[in-house]
N, C-alpha and C positions, 0 to 999 in steps of 0.2 A: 399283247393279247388283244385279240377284239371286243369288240360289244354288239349285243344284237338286241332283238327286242324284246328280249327276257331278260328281266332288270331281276339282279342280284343285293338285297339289303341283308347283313347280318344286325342284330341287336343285341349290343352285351349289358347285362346289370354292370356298373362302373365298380358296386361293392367286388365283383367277378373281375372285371378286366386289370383296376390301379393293383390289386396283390400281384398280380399274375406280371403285369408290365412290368415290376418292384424287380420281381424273382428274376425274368429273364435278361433284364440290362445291369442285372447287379455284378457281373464278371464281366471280364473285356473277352470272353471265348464267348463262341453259339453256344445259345443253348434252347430248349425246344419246351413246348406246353401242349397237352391237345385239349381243346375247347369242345363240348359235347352239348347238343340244342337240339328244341323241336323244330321243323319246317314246317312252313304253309306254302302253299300257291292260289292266287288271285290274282284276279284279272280286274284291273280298274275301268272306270266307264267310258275310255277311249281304246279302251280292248289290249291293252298291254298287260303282257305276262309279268308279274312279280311273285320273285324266290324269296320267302323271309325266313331268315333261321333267327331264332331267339335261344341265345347261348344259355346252358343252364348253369353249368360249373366247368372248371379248369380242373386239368389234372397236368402239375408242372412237372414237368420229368426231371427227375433226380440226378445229376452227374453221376453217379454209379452205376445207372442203369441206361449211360451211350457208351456203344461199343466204338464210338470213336466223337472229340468232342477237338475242334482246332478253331484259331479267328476265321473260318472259311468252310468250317463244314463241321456237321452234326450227324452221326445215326443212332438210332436208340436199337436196343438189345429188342430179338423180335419179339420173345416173349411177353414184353410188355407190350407193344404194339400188338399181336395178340389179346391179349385180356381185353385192352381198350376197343378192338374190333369185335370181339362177342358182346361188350358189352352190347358197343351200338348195335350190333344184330338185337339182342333180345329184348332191347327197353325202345327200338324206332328209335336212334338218336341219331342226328346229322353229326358230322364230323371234320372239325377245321383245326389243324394241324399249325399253330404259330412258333414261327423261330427268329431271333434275332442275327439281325448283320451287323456284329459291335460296332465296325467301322463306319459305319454310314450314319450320317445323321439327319438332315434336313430331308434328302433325296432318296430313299431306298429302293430297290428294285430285284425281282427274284435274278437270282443268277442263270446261267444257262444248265451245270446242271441243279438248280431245283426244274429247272421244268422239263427237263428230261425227266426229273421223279416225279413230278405232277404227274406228268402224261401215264405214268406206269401206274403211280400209286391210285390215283382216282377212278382211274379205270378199273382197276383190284376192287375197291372199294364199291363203285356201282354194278359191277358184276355179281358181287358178293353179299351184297344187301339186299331186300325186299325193295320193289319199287312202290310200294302200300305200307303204311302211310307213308308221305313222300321224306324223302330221306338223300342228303348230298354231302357229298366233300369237296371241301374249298381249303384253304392255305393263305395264311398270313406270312409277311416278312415283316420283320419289328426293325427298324432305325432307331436312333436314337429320340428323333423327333419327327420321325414320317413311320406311314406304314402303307403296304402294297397289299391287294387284295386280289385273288384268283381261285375262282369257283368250277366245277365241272356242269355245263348246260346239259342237260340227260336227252333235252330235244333232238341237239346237234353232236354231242359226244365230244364238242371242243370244252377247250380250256379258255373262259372269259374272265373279265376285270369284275371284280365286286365292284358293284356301285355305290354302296353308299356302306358305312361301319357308324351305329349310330353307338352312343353311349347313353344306356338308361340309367338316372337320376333320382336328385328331385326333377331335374328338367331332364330334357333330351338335347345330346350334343352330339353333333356329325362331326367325326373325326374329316381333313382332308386326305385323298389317298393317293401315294403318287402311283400313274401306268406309266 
């Protein structure tokens, strides 16, 4: 994925992210979360665009409710991807979609097809959403000990790298992310 000049930071409460981390690397199969946040955009005083979504809660999706669940792939029942998509329509929620790659540990990286489902799903999703208040879909992949970030740019309608996964604390900790 590329990068452009609109920088992509998500921010998770850690009390949010360590359960959710727990749930999804506790089976050696995928398994999926979606992460629901407000977004801002600002412009800092060298004129660079920043996306910030600040995660508000996780909703881990159930093994019951993917209609297919292997070491290599994941889909949830649409129904519930449904409910989660009204929700974000009627509360303004951003929308980042986390799954883990059990296999992978230090190095993770989306497969080719998630980004064949990026390109589909985020596109659904910015079509489908209000562009007031601002509101975006982006995508985590979980390793064991990395994680890969991929956000949709509303400017250009590409698929870029999250730049930064901070973790909120007591302190603030910047996850590293591999592209």
């Amino acid at each position: 994925m590329r990068r452009s000049s609109t920088r992509c930071v998500i921010r998770i409460p850690d009390a949010v992210w360590a359960p959710t981390r727990q749930y999804l690397l506790a089976v050696p199969v995928e398994r999926m979360a979606y992460l629901l946040g407000h977004a801002s955009v600002w412009t800092d005083p060298w004129g660079r665009t920043t996306t910030d979504i600040l995660v508000r809660c996780a909703i881990p999706v159930p093994d019951n409710a993917l209609t297919l669940q292997t070491s290599v792939r994941v889909d949830v029942d649409p129904a519930l991807t449904g409910t989660v998509l009204r929700t974000c329509y009627e509360y303004a929620l951003s929308l980042i979609d986390v799954h883990t790659h059990p296999f992978a540990d230090r190095s993770v990286c989306f497969s080719g097809h998630d980004e064949a489902n990026m390109r589909i799903t985020h596109a659904e999703f910015s079509d489908a959403i209000p562009e007031r208040p601002p509101i975006f879909p982006a995508s985590l992949v979980l390793g064991r000990r990395s994680v890969a970030g991929i956000w949709r740019n509303p400017s250009s309608g590409s698929l870029e790298n999250v730049d930064e996964l901070r973790l909120l604390g007591r302190s603030e900790n910047t996850l590293d992310l591999t592209h």
